[in-house]
N, C-alpha and C positions, 0 to 999 in steps of 0.2 A: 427387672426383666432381663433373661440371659441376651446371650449376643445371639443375633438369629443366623440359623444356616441354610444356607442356599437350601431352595426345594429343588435339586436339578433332577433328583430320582424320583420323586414323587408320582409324577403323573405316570411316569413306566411302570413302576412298581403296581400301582391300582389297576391298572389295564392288566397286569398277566393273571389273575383274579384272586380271589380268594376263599380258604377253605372254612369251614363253620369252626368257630371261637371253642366252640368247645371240647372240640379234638386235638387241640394244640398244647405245647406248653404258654406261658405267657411271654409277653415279648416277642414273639417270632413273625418275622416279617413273612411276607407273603412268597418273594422266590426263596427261600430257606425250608420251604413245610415239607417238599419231599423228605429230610433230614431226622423231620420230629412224627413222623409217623409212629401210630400205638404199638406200641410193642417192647417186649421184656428190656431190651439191651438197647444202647445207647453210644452209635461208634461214634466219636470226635470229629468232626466234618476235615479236618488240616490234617488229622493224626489218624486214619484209618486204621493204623495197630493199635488205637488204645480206645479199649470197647468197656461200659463203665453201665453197671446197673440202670431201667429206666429211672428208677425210683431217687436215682441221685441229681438227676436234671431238676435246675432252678432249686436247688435244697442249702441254697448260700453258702457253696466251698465250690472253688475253681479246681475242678480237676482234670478238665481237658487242656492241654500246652496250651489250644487258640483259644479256649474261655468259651469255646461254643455248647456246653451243658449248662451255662449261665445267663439265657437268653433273653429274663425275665428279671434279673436281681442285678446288682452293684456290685457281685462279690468280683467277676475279673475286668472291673474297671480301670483299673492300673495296669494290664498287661499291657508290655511293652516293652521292645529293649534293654528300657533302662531303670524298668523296674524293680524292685524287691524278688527275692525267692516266692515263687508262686506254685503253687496254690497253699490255700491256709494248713497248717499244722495238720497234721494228723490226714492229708490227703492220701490217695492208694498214686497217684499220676506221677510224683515226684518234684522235679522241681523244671522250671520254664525261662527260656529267651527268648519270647518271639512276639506278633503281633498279633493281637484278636482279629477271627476270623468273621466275626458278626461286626455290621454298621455300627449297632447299638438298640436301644429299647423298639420295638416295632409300637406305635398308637395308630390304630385303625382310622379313629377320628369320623366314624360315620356323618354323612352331612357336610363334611369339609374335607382334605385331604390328607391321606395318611402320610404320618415321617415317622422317622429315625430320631431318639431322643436317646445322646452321650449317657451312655452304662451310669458313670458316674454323677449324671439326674436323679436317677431312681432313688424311690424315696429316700429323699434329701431333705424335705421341709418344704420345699416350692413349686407353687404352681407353674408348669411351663408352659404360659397359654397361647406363646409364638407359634410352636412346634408340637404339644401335645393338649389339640385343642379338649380331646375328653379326661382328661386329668388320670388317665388311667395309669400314669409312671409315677403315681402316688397312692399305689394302693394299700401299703402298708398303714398309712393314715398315723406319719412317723410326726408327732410333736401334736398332735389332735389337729393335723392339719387333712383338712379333703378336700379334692377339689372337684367341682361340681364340671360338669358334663357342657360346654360351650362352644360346640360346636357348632349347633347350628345357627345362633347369632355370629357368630365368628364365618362361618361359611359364607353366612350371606353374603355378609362385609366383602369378605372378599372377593367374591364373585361381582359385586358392583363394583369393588375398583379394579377387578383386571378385564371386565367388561370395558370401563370407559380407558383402561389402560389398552387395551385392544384398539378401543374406538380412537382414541388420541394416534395409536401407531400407523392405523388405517388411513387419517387425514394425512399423516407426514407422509406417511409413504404416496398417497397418492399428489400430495404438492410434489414431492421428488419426482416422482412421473413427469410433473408437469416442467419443472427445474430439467429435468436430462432433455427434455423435447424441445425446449427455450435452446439449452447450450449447443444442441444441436444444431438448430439454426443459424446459434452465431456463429460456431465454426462452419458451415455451410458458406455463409456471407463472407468472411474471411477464407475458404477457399477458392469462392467466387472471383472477390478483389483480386487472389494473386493475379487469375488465370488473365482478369480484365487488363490487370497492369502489368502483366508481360504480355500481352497482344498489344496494347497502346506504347509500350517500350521499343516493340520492333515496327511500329510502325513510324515511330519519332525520329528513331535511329538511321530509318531509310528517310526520312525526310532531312534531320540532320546530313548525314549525308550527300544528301541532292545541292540543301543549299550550300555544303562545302566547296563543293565541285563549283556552282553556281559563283560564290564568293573569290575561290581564287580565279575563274576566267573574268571577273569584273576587274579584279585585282591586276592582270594580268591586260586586260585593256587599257584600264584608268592608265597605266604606268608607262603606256606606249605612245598613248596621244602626244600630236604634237604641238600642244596648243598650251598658252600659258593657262595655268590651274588658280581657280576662282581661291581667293581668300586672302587674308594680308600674311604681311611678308613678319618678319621678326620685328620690326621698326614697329609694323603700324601695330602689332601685338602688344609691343611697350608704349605705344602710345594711345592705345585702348585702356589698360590699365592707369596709365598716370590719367585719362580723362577721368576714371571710376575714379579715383582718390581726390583727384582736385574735388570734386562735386561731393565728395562725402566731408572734404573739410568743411567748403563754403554753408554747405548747411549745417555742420557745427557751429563754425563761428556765428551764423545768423541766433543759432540759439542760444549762443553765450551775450551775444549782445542783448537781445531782448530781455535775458534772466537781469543781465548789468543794470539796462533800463530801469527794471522794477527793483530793483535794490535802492536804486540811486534816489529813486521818488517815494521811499519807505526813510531811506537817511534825513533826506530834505525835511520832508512832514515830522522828523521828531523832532528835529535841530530848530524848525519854527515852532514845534509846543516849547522846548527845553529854554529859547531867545525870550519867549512870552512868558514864561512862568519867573524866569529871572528878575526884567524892568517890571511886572504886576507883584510882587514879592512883600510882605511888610517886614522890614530890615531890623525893625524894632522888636517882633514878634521872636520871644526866645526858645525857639524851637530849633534843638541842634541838628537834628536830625535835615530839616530843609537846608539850613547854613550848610550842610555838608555837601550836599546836592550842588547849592547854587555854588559853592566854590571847585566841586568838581567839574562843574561846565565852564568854568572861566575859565580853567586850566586848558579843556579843553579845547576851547575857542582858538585860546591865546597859542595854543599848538597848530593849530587848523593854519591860523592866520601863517606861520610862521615857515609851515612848510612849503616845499618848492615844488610845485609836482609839475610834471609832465604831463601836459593835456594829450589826451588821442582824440587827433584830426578824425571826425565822425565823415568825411568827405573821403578822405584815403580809404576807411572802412566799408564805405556804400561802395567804393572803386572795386574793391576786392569782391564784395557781394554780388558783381553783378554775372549775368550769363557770359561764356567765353564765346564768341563772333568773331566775323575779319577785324570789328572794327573794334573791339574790345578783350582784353585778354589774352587767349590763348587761340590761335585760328590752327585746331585741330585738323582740318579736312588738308590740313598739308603733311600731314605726317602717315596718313591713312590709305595713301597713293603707295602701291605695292611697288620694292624695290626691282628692279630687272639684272638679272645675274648672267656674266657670261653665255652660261649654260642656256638659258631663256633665249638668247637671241639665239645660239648654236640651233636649238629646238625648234624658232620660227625662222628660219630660214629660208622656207620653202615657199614663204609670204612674198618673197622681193622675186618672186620667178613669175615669166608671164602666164596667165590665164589659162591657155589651154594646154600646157603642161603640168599646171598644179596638180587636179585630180590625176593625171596619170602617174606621177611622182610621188604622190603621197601617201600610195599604198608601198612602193618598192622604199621609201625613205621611213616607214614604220617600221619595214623588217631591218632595213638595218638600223635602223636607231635601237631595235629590241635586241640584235647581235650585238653590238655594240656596250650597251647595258649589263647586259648577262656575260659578257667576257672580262667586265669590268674596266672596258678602257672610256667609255661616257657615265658621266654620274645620272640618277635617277634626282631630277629636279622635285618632281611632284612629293617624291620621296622626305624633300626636306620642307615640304609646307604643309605635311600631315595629308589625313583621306580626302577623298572628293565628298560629295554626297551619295551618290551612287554606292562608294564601295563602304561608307558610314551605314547606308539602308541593307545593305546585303550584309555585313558584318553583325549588325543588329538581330536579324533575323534567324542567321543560326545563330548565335549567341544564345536566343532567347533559347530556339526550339535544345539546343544542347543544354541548358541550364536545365527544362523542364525534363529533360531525358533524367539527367542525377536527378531530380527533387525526387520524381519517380520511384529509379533505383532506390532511394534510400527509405521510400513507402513500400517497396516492395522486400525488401530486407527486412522492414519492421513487423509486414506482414509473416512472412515465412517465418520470423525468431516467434514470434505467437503461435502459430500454428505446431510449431515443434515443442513449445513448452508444456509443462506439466501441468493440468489443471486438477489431477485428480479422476477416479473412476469415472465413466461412462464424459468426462471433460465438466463435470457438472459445476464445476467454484467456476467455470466463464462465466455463469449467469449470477456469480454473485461479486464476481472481480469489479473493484470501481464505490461497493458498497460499504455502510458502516453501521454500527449497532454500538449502542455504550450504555453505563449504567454509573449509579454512584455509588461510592463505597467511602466513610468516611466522611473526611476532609477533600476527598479529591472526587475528579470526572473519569471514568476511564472510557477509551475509543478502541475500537478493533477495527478496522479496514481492511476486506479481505484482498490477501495475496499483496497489499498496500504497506503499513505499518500498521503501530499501536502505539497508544501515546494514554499521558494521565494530565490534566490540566484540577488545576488548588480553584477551590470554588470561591475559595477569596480574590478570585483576581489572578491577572499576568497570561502568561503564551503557555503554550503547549511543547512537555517534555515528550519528547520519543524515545520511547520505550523497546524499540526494536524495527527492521524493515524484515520484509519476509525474503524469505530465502530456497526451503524445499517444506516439502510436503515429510512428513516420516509416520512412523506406530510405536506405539508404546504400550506396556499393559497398567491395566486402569484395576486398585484392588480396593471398592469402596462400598460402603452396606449403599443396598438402597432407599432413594428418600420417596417419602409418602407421594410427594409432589411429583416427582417423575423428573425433577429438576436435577440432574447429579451423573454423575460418570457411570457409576455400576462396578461391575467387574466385568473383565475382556480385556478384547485388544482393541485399539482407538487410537483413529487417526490424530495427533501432531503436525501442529503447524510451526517451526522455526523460526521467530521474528527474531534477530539480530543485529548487530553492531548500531544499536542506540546509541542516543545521548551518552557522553562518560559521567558516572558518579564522582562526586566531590572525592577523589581520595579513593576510586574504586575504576573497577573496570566500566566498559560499557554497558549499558543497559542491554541484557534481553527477552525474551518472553516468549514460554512455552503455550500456545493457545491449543487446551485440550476437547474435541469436540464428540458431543454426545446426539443418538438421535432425540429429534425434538419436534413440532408441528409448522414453528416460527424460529427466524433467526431470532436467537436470545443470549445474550451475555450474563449470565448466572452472579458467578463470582470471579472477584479479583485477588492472588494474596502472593506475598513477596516472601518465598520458599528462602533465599540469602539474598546478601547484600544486592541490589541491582538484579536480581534473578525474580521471574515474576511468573505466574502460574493463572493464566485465563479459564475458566470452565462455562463452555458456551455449548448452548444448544441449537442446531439446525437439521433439517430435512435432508440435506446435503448426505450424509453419512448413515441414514436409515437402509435397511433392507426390510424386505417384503414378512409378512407376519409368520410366526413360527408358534408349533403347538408348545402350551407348557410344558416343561421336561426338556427340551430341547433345545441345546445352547445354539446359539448361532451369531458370532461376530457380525460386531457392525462391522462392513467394508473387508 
């Protein structure tokens, strides 16, 4: 079967109509007939000076430079450039450089659709049942070859598969419909968020705010009072601590001893089997293996006996174990009493005054205690025993309400970097960002995840290699025959997807992966194949990249 050629003229061609077959020469396409009209003379369609009997049209000698008197035959099938001196021997036209100004063989193909069959077809031996379904570019009937008239078996065929090829582009396209009206949504919901989380932002920010203000006039009271501030001092803070450690040893040692305990009573119990198996022994019994035994336990007796140890007072050890009391121990509540410092008494002062001057002094003894403070010549007591509670609950609360302001912020950052980003036409890969399709090829699993990575996992086992992360969107042109299945790139232009800096190859660069996509009805992963080393070529099908139905003849890019 030849290699087949695009039908792109086709449908155009049949629409501007056609004249009766048998006013024509052979071969002549349908916009060419003005050209071949009956009559004596014969002007060269490219060469209007060179005017050439009718009677030499189709008579198998190139004599027009463009090979347009040869409409019908093979004879200027090599016109071209870089052809031979043309036309044949004994021509009146002379000699030619240039390119034929005819497609090629015109086949009507009644019943199916007419094409252009390469000069260089014409009776050759071969039936060309791609392109000329009535075999009429074999009419010479060269090698006892004919070929019979299949067009309308052939028409049919094909009318059923660009019907359901139709019908297949009609569901895609209308899931894409439904795919843009989804992505639109999300970006909707994500323009929503911002608006939410900058209106919740400023109103955190005046709340933050308020409690600052709040926090330092707490701050700013707590530090004037003149009263001593609730909490212990540095002492009883060290003496907090060493209570926490005493009681974390004491309950060590309680467990050390119980574990001792049951050691001691698993030793005793063998030492009384190893005592009884010794004096019950028959001594006579020549069994080396027991003599070895019983003399390693006299040995060890006689060691036992011999050693000096040191018994531990189990009295001293209960002493230790018990609770710390007045009356035992450690009497902590002495150490817990808050130290009094200069400054403390300096600050209650105002205590050893009589009654009904206190209250009126202890507004006028706040301001100066706070000038005093602030010019630096009195220290700030409270300052050295850490917050009150007071200014620990107001601290806490902007804290929070400030932390939740950033969390925020940095939701709202995440939002706007999406919202700016690429998704592609009409934003339609949001509705598919997040998702994943694989197939097997081989020995391995492969994954696409869009706008995600791509990755190949060995079906024998182990993790997942990555094969690239994505990066931008791009096009590329796609030059491929088309498959029966509808499964396959085509020819055009087609969107590229950039998956990048992968995993490294042993010995190579990083992985990455050109994912090429074609339109389809369902997200599909076709084929996987690895173009070089570490370099990998996805061919997948989705809805994503379809456009609305176009009549035959009529190219029309995806996207």
């Amino acid at each position: 079967m030849r290699r087949s050629q695009a039908l792109v003229l086709l449908g155009i061609i049949a629409r501007n109509g056609i004249v009766a077959a048998g006013s024509l020469p052979r071969g002549v396409g349908p916009e060419f007939v003005k050209f071949y009209e009956i009559k004596d003379t014969f002007t060269c369609i490219g060469h209007p000076s060179v005017t050439i009997p009718a009677s030499r049209v189709n008579d198998n000698s190139c004599d027009c430079p463009d090979g347009t008197d040869e409409p019908g035959t093979a004879a200027c099938a090599l016109l071209d450039r870089l052809s031979p001196v043309q036309p044949l021997p004994d021509s009146l036209s002379g000699t030619t450089n240039t390119t034929n100004a005819l497609p090629g063989f015109w086949c009507a193909n009644e019943g199916h659709i007419g094409a252009y069959v390469p000069f260089m077809y014409v009776n050759d031996g071969v039936c060309d049942y791609d392109l000329c379904c009535d075999g009429s570019e074999e009419y010479g009937n060269v090698g006892g070859v004919k070929c019979e008239n299949k067009c309308v078996e052939i028409g049919k065929e094909w009318r059923r598969v660009e019907k359901e090829r139709k019908d297949n582009l009609e569901r895609a396209n209308k899931r894409r419909r439904t795919m843009v009206k989804e992505s639109k949504e999300f970006r909707r919901r994500v323009e929503t968020k911002i608006s939410s989380l900058a209106e919740e932002i400023r109103e955190l920010e005046a709340k933050r705010d308020e409690l600052k203000t709040k926090l330092d006039e707490v701050e700013r009271q707590e530090r004037f009072k003149v009263v001593k501030n609730e909490g212990p001092g540095k002492l009883g803070v060290l003496a907090g601590l060493a209570k926490t450690r005493v009681n974390e040893l004491r309950d060590t040692l309680s467990k050390v001893m119980g574990e001792r305990n049951r050691l001691m009573a698993k030793v005793q119990e063998l030492e009384t089997i190893l005592t009884d198996f010794k004096e019950e022994y028959n001594p006579n019994f020549n069994d080396e293996g027991v003599k070895k035994a019983v003399r390693a336990w006299e040995d060890y007796a006689a060691k036992k006996a011999g050693d000096a140890q040191e018994q531990l007072n189990e009295a001293d050890v209960q002493e230790v174990m018990k609770e710390d009391s007045e009356d035992s121990g450690i009497n902590w509540k002495e150490f817990e009493e808050d130290e009094a410092t200069d400054t403390d008494i300096l600050y209650s002062f105002e205590a050893y005054l009589p009654g009904p001057l206190r209250d009126f002094l202890h507004s006028k003894i706040n301001l100066l205690r706070i000038w005093l403070i602030e010019n630096g010549i009195l220290a700030d007591a409270d300052s050295e025993r850490g917050e009150s509670r007071l200014v620990k609950a107001a601290r806490e609360a902007h804290d929070s309400v400030a932390n939740e302001v950033n969390s925020k912020r940095r939701t709202l950052e995440e939002q706007q970097r999406d919202l700016e980003k690429d998704y592609g036409k009409d934003d339609i890969f949001r509705y598919l960002k997040g998702k994943c399709i694989s197939t097997e090829a081989g020995e391995y699993e492969y994954e696409l995840c869009w706008l995600d990575k791509t990755s190949q996992k060995s079906k024998k086992g182990g993790g997942k290699t990555n094969m690239g992360n994505f990066e931008r969107f791009d096009f590329d042109e796609a030059d491929e025959e088309e498959r029966h299945d509808g499964k396959g790139l085509g020819r055009g232009k087609r969107v590229v997807l950039r998956y990048e800096n992968g995993q490294g190859c042993w010995n190579g660069p990083n992985r990455k992966t050109d994912v090429w996509l074609a339109c389809a009805e369902t997200e599909e992963l076709w084929r996987v194949s690895e173009l070089e080393k570490c370099v990998y070529k996805m061919e997948v099908g989705t809805p994503a990249v379809c456009e609305e139905a176009v009549e035959p003849g009529h190219v029309k890019d995806e996207l």
